[in-house]
DRENPA-711970 format. One record per residue: residue number from 0; residue in one letter; x, y, z of N, C-alpha, C in turn. Coordinates in steps of 0.05 Angstrom, whole numbers, m for minus. Each point is the difference from the previous one (the first is absolute). Last residue first. Layout:
REM residues N
atom seq NUM	type A	n.u X	n.v Y	n.w Z	ca.u X	ca.v Y	ca.w Z	c.u X	c.v Y	c.w Z
...
This chain:
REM residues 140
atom seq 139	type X	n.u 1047	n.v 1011	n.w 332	ca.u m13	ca.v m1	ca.w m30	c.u m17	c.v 26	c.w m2
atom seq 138	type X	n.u 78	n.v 16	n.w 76	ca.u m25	ca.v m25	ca.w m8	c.u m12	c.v 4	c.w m34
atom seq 137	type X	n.u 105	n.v 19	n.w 41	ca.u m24	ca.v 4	ca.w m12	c.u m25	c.v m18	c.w m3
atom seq 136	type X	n.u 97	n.v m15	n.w 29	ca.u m28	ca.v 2	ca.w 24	c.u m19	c.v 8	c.w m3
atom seq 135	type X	n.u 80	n.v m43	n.w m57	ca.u 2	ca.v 33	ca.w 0	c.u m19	c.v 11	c.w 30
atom seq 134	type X	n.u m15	n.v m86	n.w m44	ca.u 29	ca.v m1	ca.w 13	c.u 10	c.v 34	c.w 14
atom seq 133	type X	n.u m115	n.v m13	n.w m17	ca.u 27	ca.v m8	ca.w m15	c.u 24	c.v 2	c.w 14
atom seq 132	type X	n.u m101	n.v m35	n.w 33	ca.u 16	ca.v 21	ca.w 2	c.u 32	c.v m10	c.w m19
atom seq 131	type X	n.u m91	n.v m47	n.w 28	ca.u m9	ca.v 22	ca.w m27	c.u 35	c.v 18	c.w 0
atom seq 130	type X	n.u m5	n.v m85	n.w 52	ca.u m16	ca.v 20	ca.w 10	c.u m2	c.v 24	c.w m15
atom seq 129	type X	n.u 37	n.v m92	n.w m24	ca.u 15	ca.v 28	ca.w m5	c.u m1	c.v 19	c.w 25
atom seq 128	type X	n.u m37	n.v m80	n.w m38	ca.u 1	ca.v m3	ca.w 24	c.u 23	c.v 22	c.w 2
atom seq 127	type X	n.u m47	n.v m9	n.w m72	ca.u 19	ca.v m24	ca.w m5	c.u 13	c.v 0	c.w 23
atom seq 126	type X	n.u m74	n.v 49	n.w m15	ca.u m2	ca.v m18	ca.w m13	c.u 28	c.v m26	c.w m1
atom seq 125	type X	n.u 7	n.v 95	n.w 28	ca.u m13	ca.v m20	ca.w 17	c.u m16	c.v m26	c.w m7
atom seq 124	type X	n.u 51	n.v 55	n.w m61	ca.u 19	ca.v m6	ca.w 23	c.u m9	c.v m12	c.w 22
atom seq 123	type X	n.u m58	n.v 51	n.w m66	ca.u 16	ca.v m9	ca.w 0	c.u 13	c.v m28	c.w 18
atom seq 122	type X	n.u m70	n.v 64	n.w 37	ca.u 20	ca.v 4	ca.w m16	c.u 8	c.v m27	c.w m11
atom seq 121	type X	n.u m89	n.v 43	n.w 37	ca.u 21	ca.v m20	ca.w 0	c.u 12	c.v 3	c.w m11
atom seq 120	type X	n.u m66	n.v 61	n.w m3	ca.u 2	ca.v m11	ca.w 28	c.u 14	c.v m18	c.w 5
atom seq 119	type X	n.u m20	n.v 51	n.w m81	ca.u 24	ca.v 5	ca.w 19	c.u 8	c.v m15	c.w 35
atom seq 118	type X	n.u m59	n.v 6	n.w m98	ca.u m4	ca.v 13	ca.w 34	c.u 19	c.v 6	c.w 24
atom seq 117	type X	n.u 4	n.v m60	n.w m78	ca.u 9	ca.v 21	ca.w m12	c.u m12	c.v 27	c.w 26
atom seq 116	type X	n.u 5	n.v m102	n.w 29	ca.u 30	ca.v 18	ca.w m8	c.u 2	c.v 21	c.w m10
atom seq 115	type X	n.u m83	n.v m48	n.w 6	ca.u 7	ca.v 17	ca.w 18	c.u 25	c.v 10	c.w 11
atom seq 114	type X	n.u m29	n.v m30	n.w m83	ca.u m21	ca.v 20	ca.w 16	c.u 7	c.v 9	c.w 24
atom seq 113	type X	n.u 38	n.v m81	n.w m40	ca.u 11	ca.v 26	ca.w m16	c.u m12	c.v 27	c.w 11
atom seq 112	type X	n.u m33	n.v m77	n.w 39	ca.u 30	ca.v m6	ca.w 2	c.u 10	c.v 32	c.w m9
atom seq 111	type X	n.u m87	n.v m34	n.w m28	ca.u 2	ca.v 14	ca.w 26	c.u 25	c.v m1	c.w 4
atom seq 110	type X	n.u m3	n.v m43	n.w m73	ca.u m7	ca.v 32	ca.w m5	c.u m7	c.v 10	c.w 22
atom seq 109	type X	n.u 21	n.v m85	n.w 8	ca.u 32	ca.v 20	ca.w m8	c.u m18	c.v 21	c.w m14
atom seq 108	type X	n.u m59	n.v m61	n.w 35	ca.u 18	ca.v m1	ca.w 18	c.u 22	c.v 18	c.w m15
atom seq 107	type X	n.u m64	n.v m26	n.w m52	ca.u m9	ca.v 24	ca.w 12	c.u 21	c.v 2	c.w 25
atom seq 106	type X	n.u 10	n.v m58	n.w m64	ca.u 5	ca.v 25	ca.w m12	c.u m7	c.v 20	c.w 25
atom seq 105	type X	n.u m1	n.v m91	n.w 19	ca.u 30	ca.v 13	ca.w m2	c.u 3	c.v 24	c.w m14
atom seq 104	type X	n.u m97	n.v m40	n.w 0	ca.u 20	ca.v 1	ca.w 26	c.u 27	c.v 10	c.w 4
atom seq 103	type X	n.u m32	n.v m34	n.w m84	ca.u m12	ca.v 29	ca.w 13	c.u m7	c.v 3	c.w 26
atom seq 102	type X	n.u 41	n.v m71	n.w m33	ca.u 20	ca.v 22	ca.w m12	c.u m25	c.v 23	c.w 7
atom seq 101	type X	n.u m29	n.v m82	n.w 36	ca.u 25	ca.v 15	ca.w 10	c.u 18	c.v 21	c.w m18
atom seq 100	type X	n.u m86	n.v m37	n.w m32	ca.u m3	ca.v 28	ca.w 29	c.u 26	c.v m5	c.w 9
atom seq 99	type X	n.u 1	n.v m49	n.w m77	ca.u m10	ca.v 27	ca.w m9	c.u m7	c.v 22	c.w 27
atom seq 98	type X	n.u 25	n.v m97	n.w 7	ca.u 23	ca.v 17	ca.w m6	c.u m10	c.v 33	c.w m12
atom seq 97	type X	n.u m65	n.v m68	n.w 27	ca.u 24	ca.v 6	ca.w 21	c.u 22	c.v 25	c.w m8
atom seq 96	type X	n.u m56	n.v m40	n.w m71	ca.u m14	ca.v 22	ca.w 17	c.u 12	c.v 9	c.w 39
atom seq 95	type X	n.u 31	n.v m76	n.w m74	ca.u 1	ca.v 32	ca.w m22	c.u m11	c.v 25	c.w 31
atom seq 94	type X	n.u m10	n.v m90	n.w 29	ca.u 28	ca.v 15	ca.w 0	c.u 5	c.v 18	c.w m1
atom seq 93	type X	n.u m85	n.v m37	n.w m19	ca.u 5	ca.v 13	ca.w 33	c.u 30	c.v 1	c.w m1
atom seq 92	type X	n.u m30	n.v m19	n.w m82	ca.u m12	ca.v 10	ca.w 3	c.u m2	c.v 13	c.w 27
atom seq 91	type X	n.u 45	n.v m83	n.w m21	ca.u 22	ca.v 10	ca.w m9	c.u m9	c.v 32	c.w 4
atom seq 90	type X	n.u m55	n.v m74	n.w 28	ca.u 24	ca.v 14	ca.w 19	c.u 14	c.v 15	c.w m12
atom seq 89	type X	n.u m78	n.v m30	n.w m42	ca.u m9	ca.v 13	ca.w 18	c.u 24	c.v 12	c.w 14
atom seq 88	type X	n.u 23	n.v m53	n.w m67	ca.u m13	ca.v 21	ca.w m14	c.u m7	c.v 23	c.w 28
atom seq 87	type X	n.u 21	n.v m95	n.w 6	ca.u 24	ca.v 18	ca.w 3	c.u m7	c.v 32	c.w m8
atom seq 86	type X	n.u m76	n.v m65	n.w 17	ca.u 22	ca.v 6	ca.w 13	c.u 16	c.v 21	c.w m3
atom seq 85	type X	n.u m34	n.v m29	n.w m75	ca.u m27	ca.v 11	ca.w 10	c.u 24	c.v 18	c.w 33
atom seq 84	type X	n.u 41	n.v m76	n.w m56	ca.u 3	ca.v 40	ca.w m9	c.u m18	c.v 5	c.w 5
atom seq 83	type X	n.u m16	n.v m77	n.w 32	ca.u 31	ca.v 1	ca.w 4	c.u 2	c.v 25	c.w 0
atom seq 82	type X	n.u m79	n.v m32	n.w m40	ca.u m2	ca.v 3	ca.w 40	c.u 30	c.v 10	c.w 5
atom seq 81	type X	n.u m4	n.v m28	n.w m86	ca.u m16	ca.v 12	ca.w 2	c.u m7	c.v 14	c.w 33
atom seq 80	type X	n.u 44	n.v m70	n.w m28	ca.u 15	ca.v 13	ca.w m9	c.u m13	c.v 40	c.w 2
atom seq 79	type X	n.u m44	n.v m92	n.w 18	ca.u 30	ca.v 9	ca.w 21	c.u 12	c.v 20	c.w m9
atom seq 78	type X	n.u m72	n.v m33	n.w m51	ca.u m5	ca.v 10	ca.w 17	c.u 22	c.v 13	c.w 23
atom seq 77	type X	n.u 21	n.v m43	n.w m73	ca.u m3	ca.v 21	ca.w m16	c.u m14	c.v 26	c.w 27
atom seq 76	type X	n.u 29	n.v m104	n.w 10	ca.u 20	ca.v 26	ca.w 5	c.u m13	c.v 25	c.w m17
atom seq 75	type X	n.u m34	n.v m90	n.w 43	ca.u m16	ca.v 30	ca.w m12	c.u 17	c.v 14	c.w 2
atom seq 74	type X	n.u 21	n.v m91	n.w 26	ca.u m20	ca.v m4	ca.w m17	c.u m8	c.v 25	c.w m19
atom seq 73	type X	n.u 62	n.v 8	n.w 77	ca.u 7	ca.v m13	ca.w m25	c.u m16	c.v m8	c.w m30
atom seq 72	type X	n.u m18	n.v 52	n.w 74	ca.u 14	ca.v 15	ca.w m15	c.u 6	c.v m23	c.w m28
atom seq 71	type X	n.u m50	n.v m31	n.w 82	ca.u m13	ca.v 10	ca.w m15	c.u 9	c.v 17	c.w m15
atom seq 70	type X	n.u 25	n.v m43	n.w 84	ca.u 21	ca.v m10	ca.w m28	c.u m16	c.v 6	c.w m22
atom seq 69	type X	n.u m19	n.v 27	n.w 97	ca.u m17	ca.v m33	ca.w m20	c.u 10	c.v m5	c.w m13
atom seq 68	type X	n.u 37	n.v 71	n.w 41	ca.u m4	ca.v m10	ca.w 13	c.u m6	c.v m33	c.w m10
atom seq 67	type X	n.u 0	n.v 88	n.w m44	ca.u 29	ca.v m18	ca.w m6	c.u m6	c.v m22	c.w 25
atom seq 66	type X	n.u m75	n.v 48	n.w 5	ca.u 8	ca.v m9	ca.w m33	c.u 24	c.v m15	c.w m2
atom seq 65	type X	n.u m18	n.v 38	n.w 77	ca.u m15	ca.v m12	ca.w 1	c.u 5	c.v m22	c.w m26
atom seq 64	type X	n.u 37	n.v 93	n.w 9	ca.u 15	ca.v m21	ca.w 21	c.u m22	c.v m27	c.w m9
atom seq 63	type X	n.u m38	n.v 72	n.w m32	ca.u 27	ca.v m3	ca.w m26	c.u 15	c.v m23	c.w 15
atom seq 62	type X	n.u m72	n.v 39	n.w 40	ca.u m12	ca.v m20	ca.w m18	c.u 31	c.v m7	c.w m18
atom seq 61	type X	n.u 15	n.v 58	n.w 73	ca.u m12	ca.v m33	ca.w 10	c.u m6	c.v m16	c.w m26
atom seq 60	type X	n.u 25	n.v 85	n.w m29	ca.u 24	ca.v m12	ca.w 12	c.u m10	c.v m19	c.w 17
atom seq 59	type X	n.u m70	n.v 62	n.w m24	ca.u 21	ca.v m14	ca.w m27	c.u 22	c.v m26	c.w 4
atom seq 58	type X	n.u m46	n.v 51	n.w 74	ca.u m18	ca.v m16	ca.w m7	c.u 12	c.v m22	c.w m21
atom seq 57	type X	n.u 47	n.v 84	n.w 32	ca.u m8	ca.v m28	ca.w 17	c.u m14	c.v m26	c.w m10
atom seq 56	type X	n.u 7	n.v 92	n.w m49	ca.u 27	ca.v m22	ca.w m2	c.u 0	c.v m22	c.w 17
atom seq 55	type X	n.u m81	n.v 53	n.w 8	ca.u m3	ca.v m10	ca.w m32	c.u 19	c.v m23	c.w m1
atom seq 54	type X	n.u 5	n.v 66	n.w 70	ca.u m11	ca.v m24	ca.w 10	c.u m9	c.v m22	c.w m20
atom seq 53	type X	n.u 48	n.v 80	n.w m17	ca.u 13	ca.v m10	ca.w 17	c.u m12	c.v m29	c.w 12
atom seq 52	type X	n.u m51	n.v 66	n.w m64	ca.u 25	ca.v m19	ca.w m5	c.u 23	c.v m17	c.w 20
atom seq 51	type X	n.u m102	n.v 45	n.w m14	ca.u 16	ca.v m4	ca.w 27	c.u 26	c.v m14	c.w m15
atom seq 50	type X	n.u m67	n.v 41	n.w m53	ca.u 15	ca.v 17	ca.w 10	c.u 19	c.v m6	c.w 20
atom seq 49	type X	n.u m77	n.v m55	n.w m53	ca.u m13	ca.v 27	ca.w 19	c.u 25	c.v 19	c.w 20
atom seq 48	type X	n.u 21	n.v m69	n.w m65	ca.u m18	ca.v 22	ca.w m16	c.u m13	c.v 15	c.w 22
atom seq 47	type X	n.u 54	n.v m64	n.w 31	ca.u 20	ca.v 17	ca.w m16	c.u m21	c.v 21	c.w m10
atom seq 46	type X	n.u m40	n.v m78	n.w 58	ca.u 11	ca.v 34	ca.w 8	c.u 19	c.v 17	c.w m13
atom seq 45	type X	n.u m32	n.v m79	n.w m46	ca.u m22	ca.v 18	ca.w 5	c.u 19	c.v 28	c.w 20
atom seq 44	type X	n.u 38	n.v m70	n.w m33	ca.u 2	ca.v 20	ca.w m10	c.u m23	c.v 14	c.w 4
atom seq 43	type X	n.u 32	n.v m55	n.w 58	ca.u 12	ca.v 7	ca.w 2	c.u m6	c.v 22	c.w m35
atom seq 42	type X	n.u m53	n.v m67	n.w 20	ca.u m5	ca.v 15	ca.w 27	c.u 21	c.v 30	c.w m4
atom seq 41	type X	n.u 2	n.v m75	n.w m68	ca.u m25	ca.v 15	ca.w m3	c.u 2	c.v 28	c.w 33
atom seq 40	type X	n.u 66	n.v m75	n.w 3	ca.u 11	ca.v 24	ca.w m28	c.u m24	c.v 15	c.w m5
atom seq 39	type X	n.u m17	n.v m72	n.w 69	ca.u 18	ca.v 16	ca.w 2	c.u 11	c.v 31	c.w m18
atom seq 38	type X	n.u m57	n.v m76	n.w m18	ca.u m21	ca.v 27	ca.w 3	c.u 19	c.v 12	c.w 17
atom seq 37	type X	n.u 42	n.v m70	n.w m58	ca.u m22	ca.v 22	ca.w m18	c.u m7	c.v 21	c.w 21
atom seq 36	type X	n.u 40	n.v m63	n.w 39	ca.u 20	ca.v 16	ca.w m7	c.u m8	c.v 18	c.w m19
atom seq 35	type X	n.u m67	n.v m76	n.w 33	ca.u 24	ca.v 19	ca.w 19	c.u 15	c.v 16	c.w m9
atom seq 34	type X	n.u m24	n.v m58	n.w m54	ca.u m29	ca.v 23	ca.w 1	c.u 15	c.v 14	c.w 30
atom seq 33	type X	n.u 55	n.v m64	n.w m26	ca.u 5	ca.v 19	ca.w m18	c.u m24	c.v 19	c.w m2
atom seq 32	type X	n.u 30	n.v m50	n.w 99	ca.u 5	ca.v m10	ca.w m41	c.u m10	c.v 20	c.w m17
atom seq 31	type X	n.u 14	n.v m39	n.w 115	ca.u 12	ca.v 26	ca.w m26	c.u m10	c.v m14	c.w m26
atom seq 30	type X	n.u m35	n.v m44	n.w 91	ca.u 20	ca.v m1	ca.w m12	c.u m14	c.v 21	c.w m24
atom seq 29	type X	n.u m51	n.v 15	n.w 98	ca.u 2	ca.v m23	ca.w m30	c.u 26	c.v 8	c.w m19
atom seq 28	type X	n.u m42	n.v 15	n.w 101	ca.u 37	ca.v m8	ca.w m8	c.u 1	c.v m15	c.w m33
atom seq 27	type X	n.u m78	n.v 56	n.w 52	ca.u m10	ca.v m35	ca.w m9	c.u 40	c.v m7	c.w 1
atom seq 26	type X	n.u m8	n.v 90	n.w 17	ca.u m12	ca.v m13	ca.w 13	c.u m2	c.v m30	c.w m5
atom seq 25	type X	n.u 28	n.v 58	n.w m72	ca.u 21	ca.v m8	ca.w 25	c.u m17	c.v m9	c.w 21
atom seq 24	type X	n.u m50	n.v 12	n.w m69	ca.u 20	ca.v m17	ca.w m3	c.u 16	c.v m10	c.w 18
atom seq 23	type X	n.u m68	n.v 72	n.w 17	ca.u m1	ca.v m33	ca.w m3	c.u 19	c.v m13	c.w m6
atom seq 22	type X	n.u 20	n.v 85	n.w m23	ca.u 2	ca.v m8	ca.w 36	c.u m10	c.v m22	c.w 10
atom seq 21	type X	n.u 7	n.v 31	n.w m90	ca.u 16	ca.v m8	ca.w 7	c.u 4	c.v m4	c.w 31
atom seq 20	type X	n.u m81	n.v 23	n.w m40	ca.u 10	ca.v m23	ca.w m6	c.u 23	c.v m11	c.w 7
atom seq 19	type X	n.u m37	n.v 86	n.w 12	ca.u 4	ca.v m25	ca.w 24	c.u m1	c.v m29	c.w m20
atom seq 18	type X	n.u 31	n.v 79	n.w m38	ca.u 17	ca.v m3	ca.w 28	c.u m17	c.v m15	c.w 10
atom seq 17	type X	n.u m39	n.v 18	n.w m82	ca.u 27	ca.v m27	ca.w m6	c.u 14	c.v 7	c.w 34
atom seq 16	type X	n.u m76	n.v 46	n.w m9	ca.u m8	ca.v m31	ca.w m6	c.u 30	c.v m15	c.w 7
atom seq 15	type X	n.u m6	n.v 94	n.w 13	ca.u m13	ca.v m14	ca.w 9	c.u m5	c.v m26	c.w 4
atom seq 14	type X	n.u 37	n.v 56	n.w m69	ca.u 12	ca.v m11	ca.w 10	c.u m5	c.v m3	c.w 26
atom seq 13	type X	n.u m54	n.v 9	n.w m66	ca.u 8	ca.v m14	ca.w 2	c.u 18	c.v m5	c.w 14
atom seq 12	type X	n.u m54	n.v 61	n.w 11	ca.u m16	ca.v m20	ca.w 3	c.u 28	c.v m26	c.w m5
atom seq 11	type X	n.u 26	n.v 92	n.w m24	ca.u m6	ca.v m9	ca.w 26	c.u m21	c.v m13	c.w 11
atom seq 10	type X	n.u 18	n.v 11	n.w m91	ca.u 30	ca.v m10	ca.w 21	c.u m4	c.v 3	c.w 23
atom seq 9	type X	n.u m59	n.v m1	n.w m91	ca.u m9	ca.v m6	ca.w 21	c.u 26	c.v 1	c.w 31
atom seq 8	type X	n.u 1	n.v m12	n.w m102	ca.u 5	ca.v 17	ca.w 4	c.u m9	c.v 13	c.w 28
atom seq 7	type X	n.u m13	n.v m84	n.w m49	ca.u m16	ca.v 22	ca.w m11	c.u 11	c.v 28	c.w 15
atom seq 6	type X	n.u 47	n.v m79	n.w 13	ca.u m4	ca.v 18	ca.w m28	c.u m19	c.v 7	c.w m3
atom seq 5	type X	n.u 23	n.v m19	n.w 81	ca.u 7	ca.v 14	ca.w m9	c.u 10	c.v 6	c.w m29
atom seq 4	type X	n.u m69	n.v m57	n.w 36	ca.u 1	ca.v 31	ca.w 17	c.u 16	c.v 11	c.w m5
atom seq 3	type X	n.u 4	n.v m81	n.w m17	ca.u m18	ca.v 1	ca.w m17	c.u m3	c.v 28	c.w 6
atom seq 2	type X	n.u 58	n.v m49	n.w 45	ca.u 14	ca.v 9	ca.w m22	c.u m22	c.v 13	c.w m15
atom seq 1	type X	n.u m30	n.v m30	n.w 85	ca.u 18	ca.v 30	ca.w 2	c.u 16	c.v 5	c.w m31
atom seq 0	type X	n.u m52	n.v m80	n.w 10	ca.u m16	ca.v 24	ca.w 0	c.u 17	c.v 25	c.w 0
């Protein structure tokens, strides 16, 4: 039912359905297999389209663990292959985006830096444990 819900486009009915399915499951202790790992990857793109990616990559990465689990790559490498660069796609995407707030982080850290050396309120020399003051005794 929950797959049926979410092709019609229904995602929060469905994903309703497929979390307690998967909670029966785990309850009953019923063995992994590949409708399992279908409504894993369904769950997980449902919260991608409604924005939650972080919990999208959770989801991805059980059904992707699960998969290599059963030895279901072997049979479906087009599918493996597929879940694989789905993955890497997502991390390479939170890298790209790590690295984009630490360089804008380091920008803004040395334009306050510069700001407030051009103020005068630091010199120099205290940056490099100087105490802003030159050989001479002149302060900056």
């Amino acid at each position: 039912m929950g797959s049926l819900e979410f092709q019609n486009g229904e995602y929060e009915k469905a994903l309703s359905m497929l979390t307690e399915f998967i909670r029966i499951r785990q309850e009953n202790d019923t063995e992994n297999d590949g409708d399992y790992v279908n409504v894993l990857f369904m769950i997980g793109n449902i919260h991608k389209m409604q924005g939650n990616e972080d919990e999208a990559k959770k989801w991805w990465a059980d059904a992707y663990d699960v998969f290599q689990e059963l030895g279901l790559s072997e049979g479906n490498p087009q599918v493996a292959q597929v879940m694989d660069n789905l993955l890497r796609q997502e991390n390479i995407g939170q890298r790209e985006e790590y690295s984009r707030s630490q360089q804008n982080l380091f920008t803004k850290v040395v334009e306050k830096v510069k700001d407030v050396v051009m103020e005068g309120k630091l010199g120099i020399g205290a940056l490099r444990g100087g105490g802003g003051q030159r050989l001479g005794g002149a302060n900056y």
